[in-house]
Phi, psi and omega in degrees: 000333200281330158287356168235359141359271185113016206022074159270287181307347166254055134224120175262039035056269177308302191323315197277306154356273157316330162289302159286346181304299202299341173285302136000290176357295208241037204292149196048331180359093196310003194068333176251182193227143214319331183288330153304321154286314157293329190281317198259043204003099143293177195290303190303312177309348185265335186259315201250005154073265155330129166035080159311285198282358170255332135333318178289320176293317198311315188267342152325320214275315159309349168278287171344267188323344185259001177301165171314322187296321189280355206299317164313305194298287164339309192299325185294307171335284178237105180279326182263160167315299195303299166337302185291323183287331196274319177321320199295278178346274191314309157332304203278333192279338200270253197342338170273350173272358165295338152319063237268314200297334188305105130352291199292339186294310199297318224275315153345285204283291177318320157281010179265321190295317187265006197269344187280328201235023181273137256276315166318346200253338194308353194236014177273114176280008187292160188291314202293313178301358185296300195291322167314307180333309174278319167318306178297337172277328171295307178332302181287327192293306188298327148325308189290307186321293198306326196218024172322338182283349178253349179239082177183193195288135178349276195300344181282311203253018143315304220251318169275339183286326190265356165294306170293337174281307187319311197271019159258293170342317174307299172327309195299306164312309171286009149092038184254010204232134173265333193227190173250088199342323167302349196253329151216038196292312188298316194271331164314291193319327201240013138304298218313313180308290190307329207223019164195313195290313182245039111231047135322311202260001161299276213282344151306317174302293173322325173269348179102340201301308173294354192064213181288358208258340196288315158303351176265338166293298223282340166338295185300293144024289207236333142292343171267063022039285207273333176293300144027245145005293175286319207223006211270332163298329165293310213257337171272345195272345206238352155281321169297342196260353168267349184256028171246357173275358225223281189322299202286338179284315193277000000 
């Protein structure tokens, strides 16, 4: 593994960086989606225009973390000036990559991806393609992490896939959503599985980072698809029917 690192594993920096992002990502997280927050100018969409709810975590989370209470944790983190600025950095680029819906962000990444990982270049030992290299591989790892629940076992992203139906239902219904998620909740899973979850989990196999373990996500990937496929019509009819039982209990 340590050769498609990007020497991302001799920085512990990076690692913890990437770790918190991931924790972190998706913190106050309004239930809608940036385009919702912007149609309904909030406080955050007023400030920060752009990648709303992920800007809006970084500096909650960053605040929180520069409080007093955190100051032991910080000495571990970082010693230098420099460190908290490169820390900073790495927080705010991994948490803007969750941003999966921004078009011009998306367009962004995808030429950074073929200029670093184009076939020609893949044996290139220069530093600077080393380090795009690692950018672009955090980029992803934090990706794979936001939708980790499609590449694991069937009942795993089952069990986060009816979660996820609740709180957009919710949207609709409280009038924060124009259609009703149930209504193309099936053929969206299996855009979203064709046209982003594998090949994401393609292009984690391709860079090398997981090692061997990297067939094994796009593996799941591509079997929960194919259940998918098979069971997602069922499944959506019987998420609907608990979350109009849950709306009548209340």
């Amino acid at each position: 593994m340590a050769g498609h690192s990007y020497g991302i594993t001799s920085d512990p920096l990076t690692q913890f960086s990437v770790v918190f992002s991931a924790i972190i990502h998706d913190m106050d997280h309004p239930g809608v989606p940036n385009t919702q927050l912007v149609k309904e100018n909030t406080r955050s969409a007023q400030i920060f225009k752009k990648s709303v709810a992920e800007q809006n975590s970084v500096e909650l989370a960053w605040g929180l973390l520069m409080g007093r209470e955190y100051e032991a944790l910080r000495s571990c983190i970082y010693h230098t000036e420099d460190d908290l600025i490169r820390f900073r950095q790495l927080v705010v680029n991994t948490v803007m990559a969750t941003d999966i819906v921004d078009k011009e962000l998306q367009a962004l990444r995808k030429a950074r991806w073929e200029a670093a990982f184009a076939d020609t270049q893949v044996n290139d030992a220069n530093q600077t393609n080393d380090d795009r290299k690692a950018t672009i591989v955090i980029e992803h790892l934090i990706q794979a992490s936001d939708v980790v629940h499609t590449m694991q076992h069937w009942h795993i992203y089952r069990s986060w896939n009816e979660k996820f139906f609740m709180e957009c239902y919710a949207a609709y219904k409280s009038g924060r959503a124009d259609s009703d998620p149930s209504e193309n909740w099936y053929k969206g899973e299996i855009g979203f599985f064709d046209f982003y979850v594998i090949p994401l989990a393609k292009k984690l196999e391709n860079c090398g980072v997981f090692g061997v373990s990297s067939h094994e996500y796009l593996s799941y990937a591509q079997s929960n698809r194919d259940e998918w496929v098979r069971e997602g019509q069922r499944l959506v009819k019987e998420y609907l029917a608990i979350c109009e039982e849950m709306i009548k209990d209340q």
